[in-house]
C-alpha positions in Angstrom: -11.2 17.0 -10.1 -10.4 19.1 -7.1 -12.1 21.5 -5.3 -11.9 25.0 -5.6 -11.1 25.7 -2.5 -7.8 23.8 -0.8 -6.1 24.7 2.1 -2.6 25.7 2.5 0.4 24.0 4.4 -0.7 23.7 8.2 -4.5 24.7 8.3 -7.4 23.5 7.4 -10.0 25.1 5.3 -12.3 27.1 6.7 -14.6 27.4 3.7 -18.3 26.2 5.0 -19.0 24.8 1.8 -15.3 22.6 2.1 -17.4 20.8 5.1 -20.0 19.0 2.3 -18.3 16.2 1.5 -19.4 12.5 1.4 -15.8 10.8 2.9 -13.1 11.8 4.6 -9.8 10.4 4.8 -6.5 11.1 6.5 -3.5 9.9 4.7 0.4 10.0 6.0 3.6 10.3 3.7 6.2 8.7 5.1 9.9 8.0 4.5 13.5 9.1 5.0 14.7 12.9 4.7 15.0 13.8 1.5 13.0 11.5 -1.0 10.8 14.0 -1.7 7.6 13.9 0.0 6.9 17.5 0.3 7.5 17.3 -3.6 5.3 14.4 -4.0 2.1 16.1 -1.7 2.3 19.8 -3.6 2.6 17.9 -6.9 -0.2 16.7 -6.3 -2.4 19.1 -4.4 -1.5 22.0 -5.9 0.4 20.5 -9.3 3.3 22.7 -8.6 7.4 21.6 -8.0 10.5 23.5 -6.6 13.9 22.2 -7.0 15.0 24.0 -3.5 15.3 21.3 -1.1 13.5 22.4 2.4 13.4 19.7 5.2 10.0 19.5 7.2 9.9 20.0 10.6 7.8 17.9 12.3 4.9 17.5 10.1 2.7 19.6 8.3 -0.6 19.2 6.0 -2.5 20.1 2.8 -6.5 19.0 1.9 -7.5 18.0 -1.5 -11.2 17.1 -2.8 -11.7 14.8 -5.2 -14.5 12.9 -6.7 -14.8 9.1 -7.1 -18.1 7.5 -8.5 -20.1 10.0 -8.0 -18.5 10.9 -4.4 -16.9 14.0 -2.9 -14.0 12.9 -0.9 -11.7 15.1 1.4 -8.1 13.8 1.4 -6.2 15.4 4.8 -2.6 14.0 3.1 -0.2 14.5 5.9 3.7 15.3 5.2 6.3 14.0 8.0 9.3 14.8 8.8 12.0 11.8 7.6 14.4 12.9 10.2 14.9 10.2 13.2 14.6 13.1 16.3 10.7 13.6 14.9 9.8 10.1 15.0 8.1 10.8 18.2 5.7 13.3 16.7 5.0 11.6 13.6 4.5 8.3 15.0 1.6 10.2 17.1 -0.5 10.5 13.8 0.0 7.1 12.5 -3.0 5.6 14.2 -6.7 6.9 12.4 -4.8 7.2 9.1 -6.6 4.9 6.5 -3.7 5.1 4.2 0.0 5.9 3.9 2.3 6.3 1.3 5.6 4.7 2.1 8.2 7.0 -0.6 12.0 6.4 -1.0 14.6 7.8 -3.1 15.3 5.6 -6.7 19.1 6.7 -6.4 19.2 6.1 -2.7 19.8 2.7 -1.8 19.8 3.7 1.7 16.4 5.1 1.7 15.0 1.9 0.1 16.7 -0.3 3.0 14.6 1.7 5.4 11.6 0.8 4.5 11.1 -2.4 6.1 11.8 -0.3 9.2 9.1 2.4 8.3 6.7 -0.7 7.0 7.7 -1.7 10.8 6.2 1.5 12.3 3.3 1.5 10.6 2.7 -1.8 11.4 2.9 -1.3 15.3 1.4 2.3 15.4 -1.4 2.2 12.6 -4.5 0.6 12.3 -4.4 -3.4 11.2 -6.8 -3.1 7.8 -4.5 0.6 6.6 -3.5 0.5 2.7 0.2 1.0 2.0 1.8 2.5 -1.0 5.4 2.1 -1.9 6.5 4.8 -3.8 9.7 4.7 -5.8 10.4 8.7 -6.3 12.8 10.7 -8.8 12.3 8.4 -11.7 13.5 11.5 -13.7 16.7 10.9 -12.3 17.1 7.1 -14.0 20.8 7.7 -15.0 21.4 7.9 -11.2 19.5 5.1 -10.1 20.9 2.5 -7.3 17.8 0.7 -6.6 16.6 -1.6 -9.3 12.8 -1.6 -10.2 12.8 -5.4 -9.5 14.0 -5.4 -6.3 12.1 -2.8 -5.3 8.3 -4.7 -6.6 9.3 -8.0 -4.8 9.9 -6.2 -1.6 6.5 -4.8 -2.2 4.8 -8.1 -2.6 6.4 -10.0 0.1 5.3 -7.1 2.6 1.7 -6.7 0.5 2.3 -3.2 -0.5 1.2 -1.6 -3.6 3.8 -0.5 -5.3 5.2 2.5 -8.3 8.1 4.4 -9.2 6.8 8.1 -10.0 8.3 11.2 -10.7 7.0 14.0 -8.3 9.3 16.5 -10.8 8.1 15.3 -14.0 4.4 14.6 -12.8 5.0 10.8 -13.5 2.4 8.4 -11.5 1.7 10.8 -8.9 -2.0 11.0 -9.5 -2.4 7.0 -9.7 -0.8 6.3 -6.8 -3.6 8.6 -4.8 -6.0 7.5 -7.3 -5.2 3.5 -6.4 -4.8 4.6 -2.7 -8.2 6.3 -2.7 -9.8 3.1 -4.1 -8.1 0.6 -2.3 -9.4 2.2 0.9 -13.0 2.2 -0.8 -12.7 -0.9 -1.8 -12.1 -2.0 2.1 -14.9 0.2 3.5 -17.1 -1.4 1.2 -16.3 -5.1 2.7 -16.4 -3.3 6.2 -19.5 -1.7 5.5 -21.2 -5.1 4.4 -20.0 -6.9 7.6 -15.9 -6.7 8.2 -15.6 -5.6 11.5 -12.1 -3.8 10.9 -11.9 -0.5 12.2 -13.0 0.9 8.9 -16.2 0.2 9.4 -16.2 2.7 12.1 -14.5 5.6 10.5 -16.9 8.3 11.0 -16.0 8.0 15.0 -12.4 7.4 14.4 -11.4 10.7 13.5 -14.2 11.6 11.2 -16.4 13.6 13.5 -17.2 16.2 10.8 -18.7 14.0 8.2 -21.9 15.1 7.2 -24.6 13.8 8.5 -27.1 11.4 6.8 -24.4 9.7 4.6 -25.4 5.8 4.6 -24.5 2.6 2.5 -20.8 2.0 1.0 -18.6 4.1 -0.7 -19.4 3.0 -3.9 -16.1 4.5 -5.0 
């Protein structure tokens, strides 16, 4: 369930009453030019899909509010740029991100051998307890596919990553994989919260600073 009030491409919301939330976390989409990330983020923030191919430059942002258990959680979902000359300034946000969705291209077989190289960057810019999502997109596009669904889920489990082929066009998975993302990092603050001393456990001064006040005990997500 989101909130009524989301921000736009590039600003946050200034909406006083957007600042009452229990959680909040940053999360990075990541992957070559032209998988669809974009797609993937306003599918799901804003549930809507255009065909017209527009490359991101540099990277750019959209907030979502959701509820978990009982919890109102901001999402700050972060779309980068796929484009080698931005690695630089994407690479920049990687560390304080709790979560990052790793998306290539089902009829790209190029975009799926990059992702041991992104899974590499995240790995040496990113915090050590993140949760990572593979993300197989443009399953509405099957007749064209070069990757094979099989190769794709043991990649994902030799590297530990959750993985799902969606369909940001056809609104196919998208909602699970932030659902599952959102948990998964719930599930981890929980441990933290009850004695890990990951860096979750101190994610109201890592980036959090605006996190109500007064909010105690797990997530309970």
């Amino acid at each position: 369930m989101a909130s009524a009030k989301e921000s736009g491409p590039g600003r946050e919301d200034k909406d006083p009453a957007d600042q009452n939330f229990d959680y909040m976390f940053k999360l990075l989409i990541i992957g070559n030019s032209s998988v669809g990330k974009t797609s993937f983020l306003f599918r799901y923030t804003d549930d809507s899909f255009s065909s017209a191919f527009v490359s991101t430059v540099g990277i750019d942002f959209k907030v979502k509010t959701i509820y978990r258990n009982d919890k109102r959680i901001k999402l700050q979902i972060w779309d980068t740029a796929g484009q080698e000359r931005y690695r630089t300034i994407t690479t920049a946000y990687y560390r304080g991100a709790m979560g990052f969705l790793l998306i290539y291209d089902i009829t790209s077989q190029e975009s799926f051998v990059a992702v041991q190289d992104w899974g590499t960057q995240i790995k040496t810019y990113s915090w050590d307890n993140h949760t990572l999502v593979l993300v197989g997109n443009k399953l509405d596009m099957e007749a064209e596919r070069k990757v094979p669904t099989e190769d794709a889920q043991r990649l994902a489990t030799e590297l530990g990553f959750q993985f799902f082929e969606a369909s940001a066009k056809e609104s196919i998975n998208v909602k699970q994989v932030f659902e599952t993302i959102v948990d998964v990092i719930c599930d981890k603050m929980n441990e933290s919260i009850n004695g890990d001393s990951s860096p979750l456990a101190n994610h109201k001064a890592a980036g959090l600073k605006d996190t109500p006040r007064g909010i105690q005990g797990g997530c309970a997500c």
